[in-house]
DONUBA-918133 format. One line per field, with one value per residue (C-alpha): residue in three letters; x negated, y negated, z negated. Coordinates in Angstrom, 1 decimal. Example, Ala and Ser with C-alpha at 12.3 -4.5 7.8 and 13.67 -1.06 7.14 Angstrom:
2
aa: (ALA / SER);
X: (-12.3 / -13.7);
Y: (4.5 / 1.1);
Z: (-7.8 / -7.1);
//
This chain:
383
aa: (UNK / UNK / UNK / UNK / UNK / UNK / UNK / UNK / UNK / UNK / UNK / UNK / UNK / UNK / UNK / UNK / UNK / UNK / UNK / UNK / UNK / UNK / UNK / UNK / UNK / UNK / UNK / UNK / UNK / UNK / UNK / UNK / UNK / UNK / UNK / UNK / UNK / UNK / UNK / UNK / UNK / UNK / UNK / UNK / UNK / UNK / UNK / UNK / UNK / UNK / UNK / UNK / UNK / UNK / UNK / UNK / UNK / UNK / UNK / UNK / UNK / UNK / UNK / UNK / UNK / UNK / UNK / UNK / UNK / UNK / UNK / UNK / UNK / UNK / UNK / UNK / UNK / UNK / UNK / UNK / UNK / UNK / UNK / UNK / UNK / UNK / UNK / UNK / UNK / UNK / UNK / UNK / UNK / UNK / UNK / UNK / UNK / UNK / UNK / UNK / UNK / UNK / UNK / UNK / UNK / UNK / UNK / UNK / UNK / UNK / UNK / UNK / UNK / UNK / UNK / UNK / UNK / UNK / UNK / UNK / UNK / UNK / UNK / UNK / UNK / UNK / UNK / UNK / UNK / UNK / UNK / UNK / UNK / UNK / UNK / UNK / UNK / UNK / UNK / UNK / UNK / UNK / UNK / UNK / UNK / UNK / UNK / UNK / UNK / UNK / UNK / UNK / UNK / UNK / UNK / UNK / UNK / UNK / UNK / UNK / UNK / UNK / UNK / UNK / UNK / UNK / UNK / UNK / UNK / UNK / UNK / UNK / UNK / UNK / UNK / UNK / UNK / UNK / UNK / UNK / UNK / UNK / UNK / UNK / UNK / UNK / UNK / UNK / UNK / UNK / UNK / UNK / UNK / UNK / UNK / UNK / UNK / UNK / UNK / UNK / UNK / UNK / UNK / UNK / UNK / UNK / UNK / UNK / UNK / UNK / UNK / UNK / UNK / UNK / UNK / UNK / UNK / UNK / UNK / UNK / UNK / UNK / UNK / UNK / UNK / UNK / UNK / UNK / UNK / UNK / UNK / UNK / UNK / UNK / UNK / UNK / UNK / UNK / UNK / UNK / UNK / UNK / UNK / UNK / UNK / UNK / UNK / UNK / UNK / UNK / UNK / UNK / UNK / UNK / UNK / UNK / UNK / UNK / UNK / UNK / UNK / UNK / UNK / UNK / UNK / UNK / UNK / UNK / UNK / UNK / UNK / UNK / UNK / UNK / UNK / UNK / UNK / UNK / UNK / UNK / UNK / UNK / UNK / UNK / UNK / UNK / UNK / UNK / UNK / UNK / UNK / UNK / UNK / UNK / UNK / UNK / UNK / UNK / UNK / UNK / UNK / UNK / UNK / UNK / UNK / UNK / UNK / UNK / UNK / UNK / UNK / UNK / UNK / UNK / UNK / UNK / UNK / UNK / UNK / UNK / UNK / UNK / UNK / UNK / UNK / UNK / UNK / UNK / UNK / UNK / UNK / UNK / UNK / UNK / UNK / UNK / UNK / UNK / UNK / UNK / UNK / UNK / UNK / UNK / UNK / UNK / UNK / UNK / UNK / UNK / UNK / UNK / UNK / UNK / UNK / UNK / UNK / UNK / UNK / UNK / UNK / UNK / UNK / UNK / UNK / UNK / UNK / UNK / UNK / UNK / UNK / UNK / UNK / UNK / UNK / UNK / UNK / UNK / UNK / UNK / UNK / UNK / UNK);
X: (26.1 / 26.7 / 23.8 / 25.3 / 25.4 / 25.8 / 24.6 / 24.8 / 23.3 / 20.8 / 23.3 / 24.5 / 27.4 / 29.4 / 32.8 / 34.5 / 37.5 / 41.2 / 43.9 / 44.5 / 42.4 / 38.8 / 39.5 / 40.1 / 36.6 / 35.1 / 36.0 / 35.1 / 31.8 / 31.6 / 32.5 / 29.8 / 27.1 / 27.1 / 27.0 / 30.0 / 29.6 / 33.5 / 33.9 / 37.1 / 38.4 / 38.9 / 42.0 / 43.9 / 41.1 / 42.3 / 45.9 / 45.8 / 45.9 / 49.0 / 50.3 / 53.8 / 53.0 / 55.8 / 55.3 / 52.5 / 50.5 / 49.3 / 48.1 / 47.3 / 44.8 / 43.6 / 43.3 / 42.2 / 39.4 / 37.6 / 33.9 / 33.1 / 32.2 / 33.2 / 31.9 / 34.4 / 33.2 / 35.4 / 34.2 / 35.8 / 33.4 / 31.0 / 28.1 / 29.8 / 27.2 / 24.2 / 25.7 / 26.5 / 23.5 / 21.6 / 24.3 / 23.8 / 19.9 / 20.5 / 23.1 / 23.1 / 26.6 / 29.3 / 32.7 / 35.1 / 38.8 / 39.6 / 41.5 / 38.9 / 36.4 / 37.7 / 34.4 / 32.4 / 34.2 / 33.3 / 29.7 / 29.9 / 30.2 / 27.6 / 25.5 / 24.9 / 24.5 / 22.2 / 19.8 / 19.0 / 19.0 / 18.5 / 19.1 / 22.2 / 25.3 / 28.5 / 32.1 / 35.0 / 38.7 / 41.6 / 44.9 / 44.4 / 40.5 / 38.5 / 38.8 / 42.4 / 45.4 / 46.9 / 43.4 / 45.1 / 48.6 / 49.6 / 50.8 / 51.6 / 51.3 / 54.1 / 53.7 / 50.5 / 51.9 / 54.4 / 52.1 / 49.2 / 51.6 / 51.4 / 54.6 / 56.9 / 55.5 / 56.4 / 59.2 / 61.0 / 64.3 / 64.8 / 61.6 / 61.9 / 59.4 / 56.7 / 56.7 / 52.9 / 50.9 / 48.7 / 46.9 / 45.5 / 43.7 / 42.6 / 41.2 / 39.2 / 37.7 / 36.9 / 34.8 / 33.3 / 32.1 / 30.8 / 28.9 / 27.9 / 26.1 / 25.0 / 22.7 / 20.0 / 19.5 / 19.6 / 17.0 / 14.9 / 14.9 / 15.4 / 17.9 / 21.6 / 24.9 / 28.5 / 30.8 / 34.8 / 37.3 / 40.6 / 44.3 / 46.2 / 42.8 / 42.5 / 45.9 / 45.6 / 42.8 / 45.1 / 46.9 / 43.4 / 45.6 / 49.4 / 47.2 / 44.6 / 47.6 / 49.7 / 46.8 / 45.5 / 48.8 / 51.6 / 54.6 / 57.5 / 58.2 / 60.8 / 63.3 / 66.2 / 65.5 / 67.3 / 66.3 / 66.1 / 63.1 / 63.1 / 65.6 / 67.4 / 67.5 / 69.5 / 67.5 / 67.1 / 63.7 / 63.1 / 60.9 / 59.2 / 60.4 / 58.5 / 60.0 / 60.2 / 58.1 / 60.9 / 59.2 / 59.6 / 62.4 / 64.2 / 62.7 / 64.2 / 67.4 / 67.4 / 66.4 / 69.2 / 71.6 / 72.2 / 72.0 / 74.4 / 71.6 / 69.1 / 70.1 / 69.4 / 66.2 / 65.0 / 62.6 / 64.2 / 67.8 / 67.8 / 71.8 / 73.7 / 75.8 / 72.2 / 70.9 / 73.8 / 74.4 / 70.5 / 71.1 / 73.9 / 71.7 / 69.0 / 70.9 / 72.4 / 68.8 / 65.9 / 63.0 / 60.9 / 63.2 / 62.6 / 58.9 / 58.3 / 60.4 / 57.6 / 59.9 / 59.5 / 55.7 / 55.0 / 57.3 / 58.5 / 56.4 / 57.0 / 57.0 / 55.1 / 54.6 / 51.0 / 52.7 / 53.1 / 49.5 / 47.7 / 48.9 / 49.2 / 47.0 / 45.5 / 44.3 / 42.8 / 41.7 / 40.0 / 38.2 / 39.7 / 40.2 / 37.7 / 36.9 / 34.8 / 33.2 / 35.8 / 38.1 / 40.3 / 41.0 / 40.5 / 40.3 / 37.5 / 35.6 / 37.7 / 34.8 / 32.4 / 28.9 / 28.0 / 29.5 / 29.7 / 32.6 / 35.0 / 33.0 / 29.7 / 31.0 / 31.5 / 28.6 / 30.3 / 30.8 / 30.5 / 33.2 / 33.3 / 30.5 / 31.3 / 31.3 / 27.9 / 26.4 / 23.5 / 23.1 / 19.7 / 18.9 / 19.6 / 18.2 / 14.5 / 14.9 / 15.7 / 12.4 / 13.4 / 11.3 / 12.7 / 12.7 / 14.4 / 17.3 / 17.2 / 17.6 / 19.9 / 22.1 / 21.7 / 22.4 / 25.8 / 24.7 / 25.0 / 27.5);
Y: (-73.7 / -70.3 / -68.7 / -67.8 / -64.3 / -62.8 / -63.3 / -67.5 / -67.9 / -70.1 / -72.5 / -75.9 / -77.2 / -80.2 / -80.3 / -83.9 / -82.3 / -82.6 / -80.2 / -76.5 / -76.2 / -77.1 / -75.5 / -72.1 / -72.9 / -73.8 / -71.0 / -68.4 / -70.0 / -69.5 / -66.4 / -65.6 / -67.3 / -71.0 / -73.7 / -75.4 / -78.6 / -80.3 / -84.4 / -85.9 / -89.4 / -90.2 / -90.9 / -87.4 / -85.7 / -83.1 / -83.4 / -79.7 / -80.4 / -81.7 / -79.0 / -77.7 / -75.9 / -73.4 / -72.2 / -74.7 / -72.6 / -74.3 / -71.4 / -73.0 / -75.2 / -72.2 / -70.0 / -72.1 / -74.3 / -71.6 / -70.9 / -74.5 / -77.2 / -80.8 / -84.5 / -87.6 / -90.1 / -92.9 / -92.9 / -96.4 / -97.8 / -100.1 / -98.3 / -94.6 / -94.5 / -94.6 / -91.3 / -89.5 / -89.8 / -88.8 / -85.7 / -85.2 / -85.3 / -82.0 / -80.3 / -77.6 / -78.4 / -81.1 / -80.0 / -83.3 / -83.0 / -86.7 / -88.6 / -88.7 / -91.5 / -92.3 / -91.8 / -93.1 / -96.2 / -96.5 / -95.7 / -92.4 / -90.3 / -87.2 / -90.1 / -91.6 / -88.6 / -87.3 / -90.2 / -88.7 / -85.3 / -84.5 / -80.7 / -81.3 / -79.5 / -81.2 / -79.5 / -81.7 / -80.4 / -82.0 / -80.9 / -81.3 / -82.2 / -85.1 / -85.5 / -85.7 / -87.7 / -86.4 / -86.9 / -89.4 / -87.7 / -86.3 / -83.3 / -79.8 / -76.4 / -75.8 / -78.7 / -76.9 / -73.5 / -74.9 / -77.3 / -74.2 / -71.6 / -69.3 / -70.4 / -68.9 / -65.6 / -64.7 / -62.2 / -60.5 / -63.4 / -66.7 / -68.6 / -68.4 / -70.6 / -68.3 / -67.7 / -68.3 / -71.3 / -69.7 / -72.2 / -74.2 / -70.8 / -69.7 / -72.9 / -72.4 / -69.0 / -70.9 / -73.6 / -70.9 / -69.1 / -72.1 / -73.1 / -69.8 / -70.0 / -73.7 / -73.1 / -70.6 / -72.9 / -75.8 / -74.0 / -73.2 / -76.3 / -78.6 / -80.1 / -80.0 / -80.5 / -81.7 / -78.7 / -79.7 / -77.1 / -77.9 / -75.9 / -75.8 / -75.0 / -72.0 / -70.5 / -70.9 / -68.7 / -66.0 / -66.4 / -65.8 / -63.1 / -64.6 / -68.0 / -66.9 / -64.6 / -68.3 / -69.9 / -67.1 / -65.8 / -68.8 / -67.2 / -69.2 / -68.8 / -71.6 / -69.9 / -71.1 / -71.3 / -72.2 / -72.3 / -74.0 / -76.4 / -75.7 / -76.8 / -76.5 / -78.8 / -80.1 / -78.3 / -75.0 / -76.0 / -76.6 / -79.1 / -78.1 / -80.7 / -81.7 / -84.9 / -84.1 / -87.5 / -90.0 / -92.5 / -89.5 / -88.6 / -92.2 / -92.9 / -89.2 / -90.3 / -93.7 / -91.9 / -89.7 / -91.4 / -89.9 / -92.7 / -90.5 / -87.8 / -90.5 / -89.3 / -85.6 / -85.2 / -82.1 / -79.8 / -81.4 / -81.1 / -77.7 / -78.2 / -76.0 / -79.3 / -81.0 / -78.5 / -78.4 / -81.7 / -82.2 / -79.3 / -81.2 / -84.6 / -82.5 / -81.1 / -84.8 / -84.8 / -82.9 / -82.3 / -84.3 / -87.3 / -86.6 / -85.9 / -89.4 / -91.0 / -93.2 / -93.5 / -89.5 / -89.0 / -88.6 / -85.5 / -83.8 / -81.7 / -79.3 / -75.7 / -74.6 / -71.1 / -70.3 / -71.7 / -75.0 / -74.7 / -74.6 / -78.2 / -79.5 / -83.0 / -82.1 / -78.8 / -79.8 / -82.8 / -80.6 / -78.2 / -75.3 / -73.7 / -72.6 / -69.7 / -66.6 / -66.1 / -63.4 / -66.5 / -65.2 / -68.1 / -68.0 / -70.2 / -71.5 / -70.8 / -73.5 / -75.1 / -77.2 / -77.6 / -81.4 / -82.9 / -79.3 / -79.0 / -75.7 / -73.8 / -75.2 / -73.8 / -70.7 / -68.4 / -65.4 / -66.8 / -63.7 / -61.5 / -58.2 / -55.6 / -52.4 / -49.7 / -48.6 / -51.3 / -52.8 / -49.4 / -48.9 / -52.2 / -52.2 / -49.2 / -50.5 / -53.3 / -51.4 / -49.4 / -46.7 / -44.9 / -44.4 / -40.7 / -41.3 / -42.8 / -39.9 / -37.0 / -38.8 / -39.1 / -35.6 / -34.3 / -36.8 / -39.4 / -42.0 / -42.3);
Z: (-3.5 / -3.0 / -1.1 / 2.7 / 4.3 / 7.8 / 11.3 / 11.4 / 8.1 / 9.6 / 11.0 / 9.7 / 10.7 / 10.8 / 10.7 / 11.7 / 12.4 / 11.4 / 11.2 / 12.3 / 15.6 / 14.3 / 10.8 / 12.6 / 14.5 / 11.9 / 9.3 / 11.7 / 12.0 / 8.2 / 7.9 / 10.0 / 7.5 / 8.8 / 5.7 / 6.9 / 5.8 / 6.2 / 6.4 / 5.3 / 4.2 / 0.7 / 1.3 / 0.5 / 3.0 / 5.6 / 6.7 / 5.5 / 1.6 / 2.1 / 3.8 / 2.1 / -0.8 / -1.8 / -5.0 / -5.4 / -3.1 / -0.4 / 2.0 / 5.0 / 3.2 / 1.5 / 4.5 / 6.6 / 4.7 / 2.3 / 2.4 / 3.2 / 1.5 / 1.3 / 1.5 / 1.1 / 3.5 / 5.0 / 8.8 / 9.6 / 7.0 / 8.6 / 7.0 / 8.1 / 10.4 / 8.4 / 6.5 / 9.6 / 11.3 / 8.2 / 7.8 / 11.8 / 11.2 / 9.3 / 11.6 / 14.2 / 15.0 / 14.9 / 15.4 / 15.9 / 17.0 / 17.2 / 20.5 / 23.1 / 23.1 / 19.4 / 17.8 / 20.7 / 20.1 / 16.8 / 17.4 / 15.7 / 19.2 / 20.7 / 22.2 / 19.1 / 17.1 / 20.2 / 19.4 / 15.9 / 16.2 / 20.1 / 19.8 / 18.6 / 19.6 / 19.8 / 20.8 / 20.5 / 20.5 / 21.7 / 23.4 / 27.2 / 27.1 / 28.1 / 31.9 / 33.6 / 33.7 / 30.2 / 28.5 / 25.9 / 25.6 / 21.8 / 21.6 / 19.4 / 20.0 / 21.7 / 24.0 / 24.9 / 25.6 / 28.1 / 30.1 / 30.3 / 31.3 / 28.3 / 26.8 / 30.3 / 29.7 / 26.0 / 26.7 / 29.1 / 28.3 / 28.2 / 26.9 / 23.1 / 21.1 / 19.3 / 15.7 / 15.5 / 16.9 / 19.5 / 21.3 / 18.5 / 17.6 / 21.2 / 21.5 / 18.3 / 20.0 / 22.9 / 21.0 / 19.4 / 21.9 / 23.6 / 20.8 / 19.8 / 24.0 / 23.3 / 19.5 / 20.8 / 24.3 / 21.8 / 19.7 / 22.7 / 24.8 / 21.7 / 23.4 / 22.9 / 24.8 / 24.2 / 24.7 / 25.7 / 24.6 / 24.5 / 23.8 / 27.5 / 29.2 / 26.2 / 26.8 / 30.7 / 30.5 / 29.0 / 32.5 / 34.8 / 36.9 / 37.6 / 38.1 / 40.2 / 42.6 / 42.4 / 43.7 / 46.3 / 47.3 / 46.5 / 45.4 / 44.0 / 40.8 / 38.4 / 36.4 / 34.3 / 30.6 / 27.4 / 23.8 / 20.6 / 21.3 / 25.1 / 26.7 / 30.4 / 32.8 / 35.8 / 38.2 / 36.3 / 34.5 / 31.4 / 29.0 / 25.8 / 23.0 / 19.8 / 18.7 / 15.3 / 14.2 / 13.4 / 16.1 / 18.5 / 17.6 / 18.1 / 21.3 / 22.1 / 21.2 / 22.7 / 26.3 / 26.0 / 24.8 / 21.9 / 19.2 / 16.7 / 16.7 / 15.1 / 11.6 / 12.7 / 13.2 / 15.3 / 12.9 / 9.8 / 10.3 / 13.4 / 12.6 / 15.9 / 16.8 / 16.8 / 19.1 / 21.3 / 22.3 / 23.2 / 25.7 / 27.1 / 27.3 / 29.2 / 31.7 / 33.2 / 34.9 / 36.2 / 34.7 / 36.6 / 35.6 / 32.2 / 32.3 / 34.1 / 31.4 / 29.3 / 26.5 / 26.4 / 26.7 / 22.9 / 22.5 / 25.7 / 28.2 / 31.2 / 30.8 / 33.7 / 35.4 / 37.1 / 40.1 / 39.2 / 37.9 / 40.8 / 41.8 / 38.7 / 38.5 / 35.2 / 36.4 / 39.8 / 38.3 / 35.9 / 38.1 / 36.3 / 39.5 / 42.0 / 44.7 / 44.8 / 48.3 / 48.6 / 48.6 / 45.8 / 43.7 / 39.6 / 36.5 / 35.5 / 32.2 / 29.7 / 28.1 / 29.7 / 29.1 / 29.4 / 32.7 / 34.2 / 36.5 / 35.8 / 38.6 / 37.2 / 34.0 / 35.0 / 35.6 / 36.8 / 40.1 / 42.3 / 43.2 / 40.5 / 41.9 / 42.8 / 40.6 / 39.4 / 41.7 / 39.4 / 37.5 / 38.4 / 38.3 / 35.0 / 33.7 / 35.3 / 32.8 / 30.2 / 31.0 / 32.4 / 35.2 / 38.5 / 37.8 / 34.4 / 36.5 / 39.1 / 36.3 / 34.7 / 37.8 / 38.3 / 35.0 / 35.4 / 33.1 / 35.7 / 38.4);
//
């Protein structure tokens, strides 16, 4: 093994994750130093090897993995656990993107990682989190943008899908951060924490000022959209569709009636006629009726605007909103810190200070004299 360079070069790390959102966490990590230490199945690994390859270059793999290294292990193997805890034993961090309570149930979860190695630090990523009402629903990235908001406010049009996953990445950030916070307490308290990122609460955050005016000033705020993957409803809103799995994609066309479509699948064949007659489906009904469909939950979502936010279930359930004693209302801090609650999370509490309020205070303990400050103020240094 290569010897490891930069500012984390001291940290070991885990990853038990699948897939783009902990491979961006976890290659950041590396870049910064960490010994990135990746667990994948025998069987074929990482869902990213077999990423299309065009050219026989498989760049998402490529981009997204290097710098780390790699350890087959079969975690549904009865003796898994005797591995993990030995590879947990030498960890700093585990980074796991499985469905919530998956590894718990398998005895391979933070408790049971925590009983080996008590300062460890433990962030799991998943789509909505691990506390709410959509803790267990599947998802992709653009079902994420249009549940967190993020998704109505890319352009000045009609909502057009982006051309780059976004919240798979911001999500990543967010973990690291968290975890980034969570090592040096680790280090000094020698004991850890599970952190909870996830990718609506990640692209909410982008939101913190149309959410927080929704929320402290209601205004309201639906529009009428219409594009390929989101599509308009009877009642002028619109779902997010990702259906393209051919399970999905047949329950999608046996909820809208559309059993010629089941040939055409959406993301495989994007045909017009394809494309068109789903927009026609969609707008027999409102959203809502389509949302509560069950046969639907696997590959259609709302697309939300921060004022449907503020009352969504998963957010209030959630805590991601709380008030300053102003009363203003914001989001909370997206990742959680054990069983923290989104205000509990969030340590900047207090409404902003006013300008040069805690100047002084800081320049005392930076050790500067109290006539330090004073020329400094008068020779304009400090407001």
């Amino acid at each position: 093994m290569n010897e490891k360079h930069g500012p984390l070069a001291h940290l070991k790390v885990l990853d038990l994750s699948r897939m783009i959102p902990g491979a961006f966490c976890t290659l950041l990590l590396a870049d910064l130093g960490a010994d990135v230490l990746k667990v994948e199945s025998p069987r074929g690994g990482d869902g990213l090897r077999s990423m299309p390859a065009p050219g026989g270059f498989n760049a998402t793999h490529a981009a997204l993995n290097r710098g780390k290294r790699s350890v087959a292990l079969d975690l549904r193997h009865d003796d898994a656990g005797t591995v993990l805890s030995a590879l947990a034993g030498w960890a700093d961090v585990v980074v796991e993107s499985h469905r919530p309570g998956q590894l718990d149930a398998m005895g391979l979860g933070y408790e049971a990682m925590k009983a080996v190695n008590p300062r460890i630090v433990w962030c799991s990523l998943t789509g909505f989190g691990d506390v709410g009402p959509n803790r267990d629903a599947p998802g992709h990235d653009l079902t994420y943008l249009g549940a967190s908001g993020l998704l109505g406010r890319l352009g000045d049009g009609p909502v057009t899908p982006p051309g780059a996953v976004l919240s798979l990445p911001l999500a990543a950030l967010m973990a690291c951060v968290g975890i980034l916070a969570a090592v040096p307490e680790a280090a000094r308290t020698g004991e850890g924490v599970r952190l909870d990122a996830n990718m609506v609460d990640s692209a909410m955050w982008i939101l913190s000022e149309d959410v927080s005016r929704a929320a402290t000033a209601p205004a309201p705020g639906w529009g009428t959209f219409s594009s390929r993957n989101v599509y308009a409803c009877q009642d002028g809103r619109s779902v997010t569709v990702t259906s393209s799995e051919p399970k999905a994609w047949a329950a999608l066309c046996e909820a809208l009636g559309t059993p010629e479509l089941l040939e055409h699948r959406l993301g495989v064949d994007d045909e017009a006629p394809v494309i068109a007659k789903l927009q026609d489906a969609f707008r027999t009904r409102p959203a809502s009726a389509w949302l509560a469909n069950p046969g639907l939950a696997a590959g259609v979502g709302p697309v939300n605007d921060a004022a449907d936010l503020v009352a969504d279930p998963q957010v209030v359930d959630r805590g991601s909103l709380f008030q300053l004693v102003s009363g203003a209302t914001v989001l909370a801090n997206p990742i959680r810190y054990g069983s923290a609650s989104g205000a509990e999370a969030s340590s900047a509490r207090t409404d902003p200070p006013e300008l040069g309020a805690d100047t002084d205070a800081a320049l005392a303990a930076a050790g500067f004299g109290a006539d330090d400050i004073a020329r400094l103020r008068a020779g304009g240094v400090l407001g």
